[in-house]
PDB file of the backbone (N, CA, C, O) and the ligand in Angstrom, with CONECT records:
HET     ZN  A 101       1
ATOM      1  N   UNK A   1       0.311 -33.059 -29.827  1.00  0.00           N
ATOM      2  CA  UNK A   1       1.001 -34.038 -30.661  1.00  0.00           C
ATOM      3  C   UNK A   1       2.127 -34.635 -29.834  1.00  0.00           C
ATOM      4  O   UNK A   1       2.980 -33.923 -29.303  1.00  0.00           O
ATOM      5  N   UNK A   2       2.107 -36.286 -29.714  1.00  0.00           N
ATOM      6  CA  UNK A   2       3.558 -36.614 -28.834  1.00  0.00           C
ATOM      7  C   UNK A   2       3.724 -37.577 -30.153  1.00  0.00           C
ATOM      8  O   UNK A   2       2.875 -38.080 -30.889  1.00  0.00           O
ATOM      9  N   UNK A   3       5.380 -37.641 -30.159  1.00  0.00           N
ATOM     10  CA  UNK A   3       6.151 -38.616 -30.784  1.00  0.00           C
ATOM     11  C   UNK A   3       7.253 -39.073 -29.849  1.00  0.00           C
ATOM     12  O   UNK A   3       7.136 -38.880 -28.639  1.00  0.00           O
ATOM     13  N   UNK A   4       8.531 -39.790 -30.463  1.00  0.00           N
ATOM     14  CA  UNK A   4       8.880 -40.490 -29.738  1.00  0.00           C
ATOM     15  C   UNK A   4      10.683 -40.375 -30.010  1.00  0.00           C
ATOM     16  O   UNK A   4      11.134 -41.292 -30.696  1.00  0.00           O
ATOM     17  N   UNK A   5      11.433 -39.592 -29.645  1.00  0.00           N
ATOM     18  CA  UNK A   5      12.628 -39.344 -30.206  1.00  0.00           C
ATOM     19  C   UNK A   5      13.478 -40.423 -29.435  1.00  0.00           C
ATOM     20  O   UNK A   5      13.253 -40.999 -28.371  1.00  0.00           O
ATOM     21  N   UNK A   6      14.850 -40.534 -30.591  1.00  0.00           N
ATOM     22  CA  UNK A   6      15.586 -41.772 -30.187  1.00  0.00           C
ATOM     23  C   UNK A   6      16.718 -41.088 -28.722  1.00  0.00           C
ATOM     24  O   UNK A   6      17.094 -39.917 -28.764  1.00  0.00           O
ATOM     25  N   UNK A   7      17.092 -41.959 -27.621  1.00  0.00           N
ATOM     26  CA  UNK A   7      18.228 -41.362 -26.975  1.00  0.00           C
ATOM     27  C   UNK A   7      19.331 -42.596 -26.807  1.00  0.00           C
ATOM     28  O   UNK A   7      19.200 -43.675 -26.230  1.00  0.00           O
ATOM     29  N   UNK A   8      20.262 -42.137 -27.397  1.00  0.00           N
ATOM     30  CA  UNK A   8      21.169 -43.133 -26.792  1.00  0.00           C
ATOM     31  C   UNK A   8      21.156 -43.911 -26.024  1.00  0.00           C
ATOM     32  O   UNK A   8      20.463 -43.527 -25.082  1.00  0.00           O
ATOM     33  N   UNK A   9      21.762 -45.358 -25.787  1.00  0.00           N
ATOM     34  CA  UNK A   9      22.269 -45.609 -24.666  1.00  0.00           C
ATOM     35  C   UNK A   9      23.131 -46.811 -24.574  1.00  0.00           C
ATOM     36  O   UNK A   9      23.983 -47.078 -25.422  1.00  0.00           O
ATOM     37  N   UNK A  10      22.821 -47.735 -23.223  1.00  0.00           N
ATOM     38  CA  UNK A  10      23.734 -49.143 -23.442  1.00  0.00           C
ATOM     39  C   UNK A  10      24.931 -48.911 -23.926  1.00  0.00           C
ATOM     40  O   UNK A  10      25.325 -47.745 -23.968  1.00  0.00           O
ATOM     41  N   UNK A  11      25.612 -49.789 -24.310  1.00  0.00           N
ATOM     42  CA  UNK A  11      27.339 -49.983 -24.423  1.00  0.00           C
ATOM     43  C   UNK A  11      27.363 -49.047 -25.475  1.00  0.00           C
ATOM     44  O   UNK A  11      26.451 -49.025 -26.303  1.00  0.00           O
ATOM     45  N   UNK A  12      28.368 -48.233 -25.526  1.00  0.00           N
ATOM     46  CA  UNK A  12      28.920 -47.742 -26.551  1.00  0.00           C
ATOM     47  C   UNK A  12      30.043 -48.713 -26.960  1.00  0.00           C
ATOM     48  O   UNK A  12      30.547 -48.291 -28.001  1.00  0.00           O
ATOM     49  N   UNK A  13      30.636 -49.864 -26.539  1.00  0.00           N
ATOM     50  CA  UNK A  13      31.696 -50.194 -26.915  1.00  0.00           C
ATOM     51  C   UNK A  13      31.469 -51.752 -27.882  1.00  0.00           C
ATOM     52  O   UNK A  13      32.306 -52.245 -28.638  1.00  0.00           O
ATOM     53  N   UNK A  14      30.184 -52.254 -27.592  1.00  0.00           N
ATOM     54  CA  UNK A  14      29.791 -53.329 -28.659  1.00  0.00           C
ATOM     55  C   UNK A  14      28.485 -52.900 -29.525  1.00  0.00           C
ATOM     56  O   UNK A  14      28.084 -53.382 -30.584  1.00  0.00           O
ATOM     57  N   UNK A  15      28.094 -52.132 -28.958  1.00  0.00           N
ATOM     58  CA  UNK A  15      26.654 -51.900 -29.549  1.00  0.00           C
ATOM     59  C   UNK A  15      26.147 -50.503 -29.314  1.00  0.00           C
ATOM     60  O   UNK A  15      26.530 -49.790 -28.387  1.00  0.00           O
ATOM     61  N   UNK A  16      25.041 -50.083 -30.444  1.00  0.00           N
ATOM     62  CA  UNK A  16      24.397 -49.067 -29.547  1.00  0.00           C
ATOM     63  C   UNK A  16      23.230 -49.443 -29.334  1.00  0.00           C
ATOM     64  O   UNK A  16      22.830 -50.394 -30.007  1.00  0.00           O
ATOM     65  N   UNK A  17      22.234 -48.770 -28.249  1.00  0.00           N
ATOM     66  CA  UNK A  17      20.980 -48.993 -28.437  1.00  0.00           C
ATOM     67  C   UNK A  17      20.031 -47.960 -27.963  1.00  0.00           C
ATOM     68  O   UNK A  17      20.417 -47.299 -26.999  1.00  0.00           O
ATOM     69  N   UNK A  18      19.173 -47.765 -28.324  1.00  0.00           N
ATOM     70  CA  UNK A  18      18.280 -46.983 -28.400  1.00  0.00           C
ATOM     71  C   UNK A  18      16.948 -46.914 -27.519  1.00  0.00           C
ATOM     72  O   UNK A  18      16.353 -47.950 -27.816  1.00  0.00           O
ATOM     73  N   UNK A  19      16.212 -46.241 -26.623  1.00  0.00           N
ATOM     74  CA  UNK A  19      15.450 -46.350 -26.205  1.00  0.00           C
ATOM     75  C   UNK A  19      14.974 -45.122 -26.487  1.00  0.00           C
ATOM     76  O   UNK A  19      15.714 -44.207 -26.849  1.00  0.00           O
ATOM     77  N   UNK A  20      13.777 -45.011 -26.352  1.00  0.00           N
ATOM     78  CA  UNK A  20      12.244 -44.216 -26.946  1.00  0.00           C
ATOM     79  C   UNK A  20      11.874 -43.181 -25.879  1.00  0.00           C
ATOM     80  O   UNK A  20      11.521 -43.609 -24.781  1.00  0.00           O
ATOM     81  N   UNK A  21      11.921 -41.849 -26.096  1.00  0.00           N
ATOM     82  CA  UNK A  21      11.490 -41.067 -24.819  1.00  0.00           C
ATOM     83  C   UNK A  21      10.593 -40.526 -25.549  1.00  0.00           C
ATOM     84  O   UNK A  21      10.997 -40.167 -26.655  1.00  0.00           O
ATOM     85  N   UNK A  22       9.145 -40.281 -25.236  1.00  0.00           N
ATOM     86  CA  UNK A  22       7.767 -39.169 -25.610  1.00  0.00           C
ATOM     87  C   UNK A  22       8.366 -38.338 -25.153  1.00  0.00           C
ATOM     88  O   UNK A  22       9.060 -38.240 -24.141  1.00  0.00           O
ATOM     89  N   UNK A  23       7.958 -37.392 -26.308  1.00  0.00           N
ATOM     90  CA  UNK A  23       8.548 -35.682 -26.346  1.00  0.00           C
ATOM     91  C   UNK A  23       6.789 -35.374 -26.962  1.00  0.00           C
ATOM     92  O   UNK A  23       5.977 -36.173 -27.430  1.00  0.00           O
ATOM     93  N   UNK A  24       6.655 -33.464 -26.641  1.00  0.00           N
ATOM     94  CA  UNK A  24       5.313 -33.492 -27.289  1.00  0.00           C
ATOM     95  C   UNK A  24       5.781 -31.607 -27.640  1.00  0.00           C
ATOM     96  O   UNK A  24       6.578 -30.793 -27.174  1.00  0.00           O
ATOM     97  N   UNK A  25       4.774 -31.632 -28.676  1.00  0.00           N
ATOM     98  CA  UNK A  25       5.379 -30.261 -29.146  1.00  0.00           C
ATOM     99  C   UNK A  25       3.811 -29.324 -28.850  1.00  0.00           C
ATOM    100  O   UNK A  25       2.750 -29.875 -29.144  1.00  0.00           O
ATOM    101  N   UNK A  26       3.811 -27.964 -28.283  1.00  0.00           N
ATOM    102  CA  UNK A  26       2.975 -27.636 -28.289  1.00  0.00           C
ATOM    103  C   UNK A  26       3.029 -26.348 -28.864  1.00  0.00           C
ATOM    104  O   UNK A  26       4.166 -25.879 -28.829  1.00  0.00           O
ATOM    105  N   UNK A  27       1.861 -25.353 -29.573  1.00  0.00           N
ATOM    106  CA  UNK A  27       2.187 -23.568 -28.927  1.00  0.00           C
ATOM    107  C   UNK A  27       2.587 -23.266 -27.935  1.00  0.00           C
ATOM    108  O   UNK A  27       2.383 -23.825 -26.857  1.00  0.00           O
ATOM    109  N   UNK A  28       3.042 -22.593 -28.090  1.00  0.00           N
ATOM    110  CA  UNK A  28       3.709 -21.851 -26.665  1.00  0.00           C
ATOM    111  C   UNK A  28       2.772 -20.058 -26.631  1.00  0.00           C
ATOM    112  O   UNK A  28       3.274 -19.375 -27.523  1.00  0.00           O
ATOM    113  N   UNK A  29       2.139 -19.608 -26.204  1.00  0.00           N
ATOM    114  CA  UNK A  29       1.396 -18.556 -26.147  1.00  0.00           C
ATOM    115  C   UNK A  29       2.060 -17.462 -26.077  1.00  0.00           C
ATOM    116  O   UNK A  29       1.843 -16.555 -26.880  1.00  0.00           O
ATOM    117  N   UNK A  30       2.878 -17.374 -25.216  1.00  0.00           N
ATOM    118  CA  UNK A  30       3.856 -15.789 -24.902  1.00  0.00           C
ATOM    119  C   UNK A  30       4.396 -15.465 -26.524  1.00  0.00           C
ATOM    120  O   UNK A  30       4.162 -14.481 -27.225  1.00  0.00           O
ATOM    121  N   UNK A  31       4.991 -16.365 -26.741  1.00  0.00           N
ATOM    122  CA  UNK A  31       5.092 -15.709 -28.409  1.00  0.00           C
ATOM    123  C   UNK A  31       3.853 -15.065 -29.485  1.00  0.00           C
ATOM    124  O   UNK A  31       4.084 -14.291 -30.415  1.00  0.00           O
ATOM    125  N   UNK A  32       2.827 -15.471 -29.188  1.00  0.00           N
ATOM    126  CA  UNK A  32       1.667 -14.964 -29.910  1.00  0.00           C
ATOM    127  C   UNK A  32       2.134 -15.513 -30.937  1.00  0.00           C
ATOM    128  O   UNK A  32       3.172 -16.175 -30.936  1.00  0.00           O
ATOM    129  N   UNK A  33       1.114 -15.206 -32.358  1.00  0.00           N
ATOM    130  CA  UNK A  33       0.871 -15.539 -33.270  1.00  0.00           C
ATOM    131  C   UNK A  33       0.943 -14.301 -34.444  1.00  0.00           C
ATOM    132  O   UNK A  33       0.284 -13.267 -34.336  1.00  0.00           O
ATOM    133  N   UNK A  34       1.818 -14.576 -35.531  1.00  0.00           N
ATOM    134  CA  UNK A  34       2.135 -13.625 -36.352  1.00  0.00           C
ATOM    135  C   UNK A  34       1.507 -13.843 -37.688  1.00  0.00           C
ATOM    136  O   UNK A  34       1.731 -14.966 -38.141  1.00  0.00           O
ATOM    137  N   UNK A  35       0.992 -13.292 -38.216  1.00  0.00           N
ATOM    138  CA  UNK A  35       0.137 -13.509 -39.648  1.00  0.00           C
ATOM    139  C   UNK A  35       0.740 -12.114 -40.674  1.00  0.00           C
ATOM    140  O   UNK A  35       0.619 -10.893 -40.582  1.00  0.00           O
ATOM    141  N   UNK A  36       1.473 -13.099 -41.715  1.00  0.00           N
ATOM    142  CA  UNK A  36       1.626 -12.573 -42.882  1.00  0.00           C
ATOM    143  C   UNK A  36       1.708 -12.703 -44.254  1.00  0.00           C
ATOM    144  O   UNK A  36       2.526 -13.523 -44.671  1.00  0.00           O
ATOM    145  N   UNK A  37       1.039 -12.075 -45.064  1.00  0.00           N
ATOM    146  CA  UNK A  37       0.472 -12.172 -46.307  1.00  0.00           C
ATOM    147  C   UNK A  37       1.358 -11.154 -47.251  1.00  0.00           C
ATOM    148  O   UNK A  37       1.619  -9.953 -47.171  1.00  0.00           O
ATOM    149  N   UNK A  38       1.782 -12.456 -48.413  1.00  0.00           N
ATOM    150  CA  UNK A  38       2.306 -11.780 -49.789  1.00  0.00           C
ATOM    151  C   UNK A  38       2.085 -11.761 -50.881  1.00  0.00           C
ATOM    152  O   UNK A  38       2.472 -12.825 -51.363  1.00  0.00           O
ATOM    153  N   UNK A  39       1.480 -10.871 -51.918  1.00  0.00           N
ATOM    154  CA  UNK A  39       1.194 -11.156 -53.019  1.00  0.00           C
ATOM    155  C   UNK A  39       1.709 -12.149 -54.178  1.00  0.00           C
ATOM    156  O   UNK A  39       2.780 -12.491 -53.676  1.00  0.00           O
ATOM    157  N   UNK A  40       1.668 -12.514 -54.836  1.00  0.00           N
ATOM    158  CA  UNK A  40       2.013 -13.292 -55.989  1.00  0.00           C
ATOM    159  C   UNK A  40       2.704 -12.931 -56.816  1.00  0.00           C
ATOM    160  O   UNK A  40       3.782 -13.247 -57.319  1.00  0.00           O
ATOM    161  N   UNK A  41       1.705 -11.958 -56.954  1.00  0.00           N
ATOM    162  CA  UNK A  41       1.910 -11.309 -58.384  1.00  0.00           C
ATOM    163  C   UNK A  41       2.968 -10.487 -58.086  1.00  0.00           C
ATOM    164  O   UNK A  41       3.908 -10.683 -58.856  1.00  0.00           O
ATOM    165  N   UNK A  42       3.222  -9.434 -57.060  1.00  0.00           N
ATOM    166  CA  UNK A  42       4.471  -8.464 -56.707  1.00  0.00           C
ATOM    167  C   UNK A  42       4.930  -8.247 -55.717  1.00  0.00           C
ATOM    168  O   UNK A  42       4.194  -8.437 -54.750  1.00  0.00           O
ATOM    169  N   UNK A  43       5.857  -7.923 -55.542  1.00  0.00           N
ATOM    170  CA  UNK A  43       6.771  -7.929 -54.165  1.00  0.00           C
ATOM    171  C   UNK A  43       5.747  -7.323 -52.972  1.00  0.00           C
ATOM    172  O   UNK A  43       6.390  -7.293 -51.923  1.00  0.00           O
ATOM    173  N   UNK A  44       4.249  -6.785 -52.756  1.00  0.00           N
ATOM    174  CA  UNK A  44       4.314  -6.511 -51.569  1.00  0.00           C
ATOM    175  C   UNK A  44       3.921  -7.256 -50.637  1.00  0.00           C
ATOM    176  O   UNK A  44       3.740  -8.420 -50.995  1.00  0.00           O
ATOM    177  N   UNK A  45       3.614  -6.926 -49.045  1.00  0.00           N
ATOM    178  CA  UNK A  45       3.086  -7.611 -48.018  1.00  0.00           C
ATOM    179  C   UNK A  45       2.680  -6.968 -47.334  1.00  0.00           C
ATOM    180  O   UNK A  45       3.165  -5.880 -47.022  1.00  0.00           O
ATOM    181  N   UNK A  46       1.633  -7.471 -46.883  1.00  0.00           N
ATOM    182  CA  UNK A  46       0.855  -7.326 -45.564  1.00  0.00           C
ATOM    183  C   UNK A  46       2.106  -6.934 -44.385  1.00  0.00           C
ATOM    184  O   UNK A  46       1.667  -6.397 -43.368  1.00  0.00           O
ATOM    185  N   UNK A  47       3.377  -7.123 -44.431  1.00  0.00           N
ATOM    186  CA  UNK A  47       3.957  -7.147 -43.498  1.00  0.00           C
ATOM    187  C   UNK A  47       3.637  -8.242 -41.940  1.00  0.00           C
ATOM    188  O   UNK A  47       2.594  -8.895 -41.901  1.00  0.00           O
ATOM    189  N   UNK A  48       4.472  -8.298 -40.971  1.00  0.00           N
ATOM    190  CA  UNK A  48       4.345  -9.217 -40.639  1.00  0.00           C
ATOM    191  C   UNK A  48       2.838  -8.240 -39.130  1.00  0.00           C
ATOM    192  O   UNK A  48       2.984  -7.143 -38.590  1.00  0.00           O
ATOM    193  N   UNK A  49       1.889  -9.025 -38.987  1.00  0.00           N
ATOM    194  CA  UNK A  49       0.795  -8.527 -38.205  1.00  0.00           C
ATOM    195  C   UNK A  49       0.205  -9.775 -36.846  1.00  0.00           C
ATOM    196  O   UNK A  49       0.051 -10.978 -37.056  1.00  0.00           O
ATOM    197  N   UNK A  50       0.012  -9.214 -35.780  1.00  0.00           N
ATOM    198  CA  UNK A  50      -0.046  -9.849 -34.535  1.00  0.00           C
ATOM    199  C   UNK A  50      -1.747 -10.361 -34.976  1.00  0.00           C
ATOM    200  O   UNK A  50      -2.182 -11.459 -34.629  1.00  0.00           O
ATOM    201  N   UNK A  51      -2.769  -9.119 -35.976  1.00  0.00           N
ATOM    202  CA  UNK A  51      -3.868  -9.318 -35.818  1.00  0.00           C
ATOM    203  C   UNK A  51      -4.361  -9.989 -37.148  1.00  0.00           C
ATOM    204  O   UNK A  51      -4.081  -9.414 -38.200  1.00  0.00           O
ATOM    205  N   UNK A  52      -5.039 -11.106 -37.183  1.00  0.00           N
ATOM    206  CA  UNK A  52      -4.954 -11.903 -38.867  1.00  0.00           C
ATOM    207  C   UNK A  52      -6.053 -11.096 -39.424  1.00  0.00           C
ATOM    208  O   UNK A  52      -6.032 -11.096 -40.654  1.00  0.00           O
ATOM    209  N   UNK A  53      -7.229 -10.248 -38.779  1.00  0.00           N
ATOM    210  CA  UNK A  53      -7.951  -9.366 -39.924  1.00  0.00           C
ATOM    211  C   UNK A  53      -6.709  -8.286 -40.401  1.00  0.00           C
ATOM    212  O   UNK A  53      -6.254  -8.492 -41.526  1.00  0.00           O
ATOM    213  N   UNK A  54      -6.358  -7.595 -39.926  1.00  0.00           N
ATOM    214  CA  UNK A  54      -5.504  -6.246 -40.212  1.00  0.00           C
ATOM    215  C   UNK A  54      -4.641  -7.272 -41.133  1.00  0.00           C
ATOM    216  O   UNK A  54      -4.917  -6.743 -42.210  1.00  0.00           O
ATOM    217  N   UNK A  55      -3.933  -8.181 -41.429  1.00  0.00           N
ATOM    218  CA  UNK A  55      -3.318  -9.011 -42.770  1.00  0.00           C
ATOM    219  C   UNK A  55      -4.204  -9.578 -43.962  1.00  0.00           C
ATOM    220  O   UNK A  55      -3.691  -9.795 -45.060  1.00  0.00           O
ATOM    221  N   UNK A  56      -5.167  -9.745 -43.781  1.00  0.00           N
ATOM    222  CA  UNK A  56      -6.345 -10.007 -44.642  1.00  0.00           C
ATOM    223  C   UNK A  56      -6.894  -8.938 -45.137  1.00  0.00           C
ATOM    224  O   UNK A  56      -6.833  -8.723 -46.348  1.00  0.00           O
ATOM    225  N   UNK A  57      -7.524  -8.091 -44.281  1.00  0.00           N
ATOM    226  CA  UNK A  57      -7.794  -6.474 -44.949  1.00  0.00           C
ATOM    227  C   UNK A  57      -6.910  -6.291 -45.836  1.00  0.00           C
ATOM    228  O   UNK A  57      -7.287  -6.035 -46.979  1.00  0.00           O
ATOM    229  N   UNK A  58      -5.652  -6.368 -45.563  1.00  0.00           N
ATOM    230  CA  UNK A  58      -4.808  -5.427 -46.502  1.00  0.00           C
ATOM    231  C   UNK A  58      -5.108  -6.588 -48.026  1.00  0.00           C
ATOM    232  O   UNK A  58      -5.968  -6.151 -48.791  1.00  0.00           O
ATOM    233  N   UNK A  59      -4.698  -7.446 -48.284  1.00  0.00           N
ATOM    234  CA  UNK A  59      -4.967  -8.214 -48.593  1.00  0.00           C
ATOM    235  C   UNK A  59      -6.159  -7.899 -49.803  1.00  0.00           C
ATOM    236  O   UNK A  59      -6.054  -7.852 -51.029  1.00  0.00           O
ATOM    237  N   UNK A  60      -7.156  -7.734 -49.026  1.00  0.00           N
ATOM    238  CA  UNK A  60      -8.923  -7.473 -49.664  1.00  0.00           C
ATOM    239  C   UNK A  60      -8.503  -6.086 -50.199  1.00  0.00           C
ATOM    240  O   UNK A  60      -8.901  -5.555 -51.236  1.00  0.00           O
ATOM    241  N   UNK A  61      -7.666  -5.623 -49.340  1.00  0.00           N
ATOM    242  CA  UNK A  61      -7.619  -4.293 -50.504  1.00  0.00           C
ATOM    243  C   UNK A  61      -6.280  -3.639 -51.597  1.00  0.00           C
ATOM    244  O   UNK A  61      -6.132  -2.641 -52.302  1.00  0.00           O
ATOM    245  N   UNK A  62      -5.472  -4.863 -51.235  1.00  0.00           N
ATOM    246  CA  UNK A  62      -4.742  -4.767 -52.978  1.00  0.00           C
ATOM    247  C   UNK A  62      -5.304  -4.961 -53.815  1.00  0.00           C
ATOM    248  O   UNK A  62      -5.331  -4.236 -54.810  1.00  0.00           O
ATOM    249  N   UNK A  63      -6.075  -6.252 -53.629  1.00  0.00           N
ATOM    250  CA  UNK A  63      -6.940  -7.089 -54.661  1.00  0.00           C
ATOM    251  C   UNK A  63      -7.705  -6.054 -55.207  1.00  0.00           C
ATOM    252  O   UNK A  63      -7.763  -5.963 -56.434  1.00  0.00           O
ATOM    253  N   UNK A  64      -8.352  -5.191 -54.434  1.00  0.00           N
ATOM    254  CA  UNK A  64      -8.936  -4.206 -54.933  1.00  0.00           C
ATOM    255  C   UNK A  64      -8.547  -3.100 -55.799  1.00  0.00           C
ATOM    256  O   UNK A  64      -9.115  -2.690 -56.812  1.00  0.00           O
ATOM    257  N   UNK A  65      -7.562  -2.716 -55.273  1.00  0.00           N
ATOM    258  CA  UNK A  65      -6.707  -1.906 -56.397  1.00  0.00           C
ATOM    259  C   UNK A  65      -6.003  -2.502 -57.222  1.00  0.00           C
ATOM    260  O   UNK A  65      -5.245  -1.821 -57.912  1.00  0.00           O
ATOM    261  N   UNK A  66      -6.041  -3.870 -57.389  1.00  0.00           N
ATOM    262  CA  UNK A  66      -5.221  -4.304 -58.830  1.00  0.00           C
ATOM    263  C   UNK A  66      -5.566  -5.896 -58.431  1.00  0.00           C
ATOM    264  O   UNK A  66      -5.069  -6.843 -57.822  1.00  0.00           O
ATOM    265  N   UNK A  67      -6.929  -5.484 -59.305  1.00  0.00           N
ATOM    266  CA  UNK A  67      -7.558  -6.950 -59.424  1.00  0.00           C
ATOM    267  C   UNK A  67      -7.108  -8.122 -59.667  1.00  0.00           C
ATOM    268  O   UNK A  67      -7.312  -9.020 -58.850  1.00  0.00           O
ATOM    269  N   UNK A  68      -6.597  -8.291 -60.520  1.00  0.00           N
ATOM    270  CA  UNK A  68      -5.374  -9.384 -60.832  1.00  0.00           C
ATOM    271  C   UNK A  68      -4.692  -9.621 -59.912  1.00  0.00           C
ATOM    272  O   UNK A  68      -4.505 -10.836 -59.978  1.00  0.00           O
ATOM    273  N   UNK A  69      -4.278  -9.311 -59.227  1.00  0.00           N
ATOM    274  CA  UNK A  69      -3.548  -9.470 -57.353  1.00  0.00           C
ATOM    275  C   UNK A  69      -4.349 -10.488 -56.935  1.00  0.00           C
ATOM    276  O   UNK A  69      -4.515 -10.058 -55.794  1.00  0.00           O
ATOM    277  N   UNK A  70      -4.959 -11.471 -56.959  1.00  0.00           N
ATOM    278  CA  UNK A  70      -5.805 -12.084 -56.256  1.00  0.00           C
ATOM    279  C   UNK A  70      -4.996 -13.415 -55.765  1.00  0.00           C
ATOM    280  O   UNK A  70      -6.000 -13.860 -55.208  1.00  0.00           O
ATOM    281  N   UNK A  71      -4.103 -14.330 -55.530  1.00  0.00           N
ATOM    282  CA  UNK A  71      -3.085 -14.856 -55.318  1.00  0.00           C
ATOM    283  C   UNK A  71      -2.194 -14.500 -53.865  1.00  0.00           C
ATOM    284  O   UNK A  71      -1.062 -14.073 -54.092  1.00  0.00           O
ATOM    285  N   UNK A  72      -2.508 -14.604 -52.663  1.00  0.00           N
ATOM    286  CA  UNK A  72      -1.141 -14.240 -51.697  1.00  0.00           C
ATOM    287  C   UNK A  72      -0.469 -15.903 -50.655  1.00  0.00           C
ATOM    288  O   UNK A  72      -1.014 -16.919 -50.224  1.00  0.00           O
ATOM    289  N   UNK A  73       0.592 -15.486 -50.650  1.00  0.00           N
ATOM    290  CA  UNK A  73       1.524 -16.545 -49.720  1.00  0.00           C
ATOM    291  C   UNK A  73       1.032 -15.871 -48.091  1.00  0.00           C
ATOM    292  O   UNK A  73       1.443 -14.857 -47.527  1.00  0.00           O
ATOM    293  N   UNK A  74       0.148 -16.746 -47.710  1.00  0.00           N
ATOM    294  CA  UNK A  74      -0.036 -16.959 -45.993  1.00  0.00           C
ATOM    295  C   UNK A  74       1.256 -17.239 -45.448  1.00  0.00           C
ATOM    296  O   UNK A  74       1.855 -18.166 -45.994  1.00  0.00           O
ATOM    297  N   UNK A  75       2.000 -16.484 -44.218  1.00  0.00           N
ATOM    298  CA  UNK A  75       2.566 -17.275 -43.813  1.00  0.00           C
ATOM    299  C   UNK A  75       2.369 -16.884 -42.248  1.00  0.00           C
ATOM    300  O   UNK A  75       2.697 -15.803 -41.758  1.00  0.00           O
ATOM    301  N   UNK A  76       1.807 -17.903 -41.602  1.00  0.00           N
ATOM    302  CA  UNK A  76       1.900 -17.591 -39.968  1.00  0.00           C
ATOM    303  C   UNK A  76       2.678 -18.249 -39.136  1.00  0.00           C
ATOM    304  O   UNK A  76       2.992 -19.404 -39.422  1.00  0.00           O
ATOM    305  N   UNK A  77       3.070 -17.740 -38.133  1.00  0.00           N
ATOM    306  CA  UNK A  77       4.021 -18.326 -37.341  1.00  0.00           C
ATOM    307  C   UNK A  77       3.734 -17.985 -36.077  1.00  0.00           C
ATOM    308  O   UNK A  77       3.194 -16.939 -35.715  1.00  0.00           O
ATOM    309  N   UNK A  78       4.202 -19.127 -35.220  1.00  0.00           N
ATOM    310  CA  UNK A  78       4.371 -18.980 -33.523  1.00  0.00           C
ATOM    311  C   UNK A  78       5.354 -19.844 -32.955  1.00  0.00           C
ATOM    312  O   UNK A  78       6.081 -20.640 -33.550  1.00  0.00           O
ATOM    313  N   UNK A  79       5.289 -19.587 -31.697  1.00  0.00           N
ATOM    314  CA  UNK A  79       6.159 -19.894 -31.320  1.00  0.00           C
ATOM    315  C   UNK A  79       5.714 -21.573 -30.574  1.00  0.00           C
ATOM    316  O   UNK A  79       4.634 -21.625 -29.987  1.00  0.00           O
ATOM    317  N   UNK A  80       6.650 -22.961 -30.647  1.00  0.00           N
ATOM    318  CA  UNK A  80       6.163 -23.720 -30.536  1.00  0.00           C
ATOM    319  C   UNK A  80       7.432 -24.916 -29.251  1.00  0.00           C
ATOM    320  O   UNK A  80       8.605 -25.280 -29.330  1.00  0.00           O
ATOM    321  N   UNK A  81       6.694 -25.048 -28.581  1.00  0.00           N
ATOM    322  CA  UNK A  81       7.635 -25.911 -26.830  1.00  0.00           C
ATOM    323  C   UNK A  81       7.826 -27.276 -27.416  1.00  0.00           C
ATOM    324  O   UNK A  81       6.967 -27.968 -27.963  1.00  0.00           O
ATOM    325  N   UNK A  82       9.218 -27.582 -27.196  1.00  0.00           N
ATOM    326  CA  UNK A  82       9.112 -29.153 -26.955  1.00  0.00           C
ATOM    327  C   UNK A  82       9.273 -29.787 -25.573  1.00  0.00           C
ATOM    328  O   UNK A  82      10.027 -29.515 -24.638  1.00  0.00           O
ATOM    329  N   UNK A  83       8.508 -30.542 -25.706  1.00  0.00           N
ATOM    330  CA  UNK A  83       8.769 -30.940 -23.953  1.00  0.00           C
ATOM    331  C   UNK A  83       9.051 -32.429 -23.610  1.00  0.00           C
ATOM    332  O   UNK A  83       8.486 -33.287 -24.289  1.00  0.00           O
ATOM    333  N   UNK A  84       9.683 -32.707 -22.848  1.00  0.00           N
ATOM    334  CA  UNK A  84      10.033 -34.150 -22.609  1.00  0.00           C
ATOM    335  C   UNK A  84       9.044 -34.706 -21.723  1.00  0.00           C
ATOM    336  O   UNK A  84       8.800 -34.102 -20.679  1.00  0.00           O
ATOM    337  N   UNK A  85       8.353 -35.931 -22.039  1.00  0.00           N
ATOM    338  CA  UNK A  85       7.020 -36.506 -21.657  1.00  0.00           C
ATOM    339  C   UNK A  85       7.319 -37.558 -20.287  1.00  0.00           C
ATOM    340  O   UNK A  85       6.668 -37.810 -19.273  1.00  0.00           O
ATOM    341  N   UNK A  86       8.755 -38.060 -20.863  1.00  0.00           N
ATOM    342  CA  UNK A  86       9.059 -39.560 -19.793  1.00  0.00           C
ATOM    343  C   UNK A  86      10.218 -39.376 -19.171  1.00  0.00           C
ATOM    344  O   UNK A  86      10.648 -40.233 -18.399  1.00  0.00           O
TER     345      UNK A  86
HETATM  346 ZN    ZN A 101       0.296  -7.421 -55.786  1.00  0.00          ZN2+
END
């Protein structure tokens, strides 16, 4: 993904103006990827897990012990670079 962030420049004393630098955001890998799952219905979680079956298992097996559990908040995260393009 590249976009295009604003940077200052030109006179500060009559004007400002703006020119356009590509920036691009990527994963960044060394952080890995964290997968964690919370029920709905009650406070527990999967806790936070490097491996997304071992967060899903758990998952498949609340549901199992309390069927009605069927509802969880995904939340994954990594770690992500911005980088200057121009
Ligand atoms: Zn639950």
């Amino acid at each position: 993904m590249t976009v295009v962030a604003p940077d200052r420049g030109g006179n500060p004393m009559t004007r400002a103006a703006y020119r356009f630098i590509p920036h691009s955001i990527r994963h960044q890998p060394m952080g890995g990827v964290i997968y964690d799952l919370a029920c709905m219905a009650c406070p527990e979680t999967s806790g936070p897990q490097v491996d997304q079956d071992t967060a899903q298992l758990w998952a498949l097996r609340h549901t199992g012990r309390h069927p009605e559990h069927n509802l969880y908040r995904r939340t994954i995260t990594d770690i992500a670079q911005v980088t200057r393009e121009g």
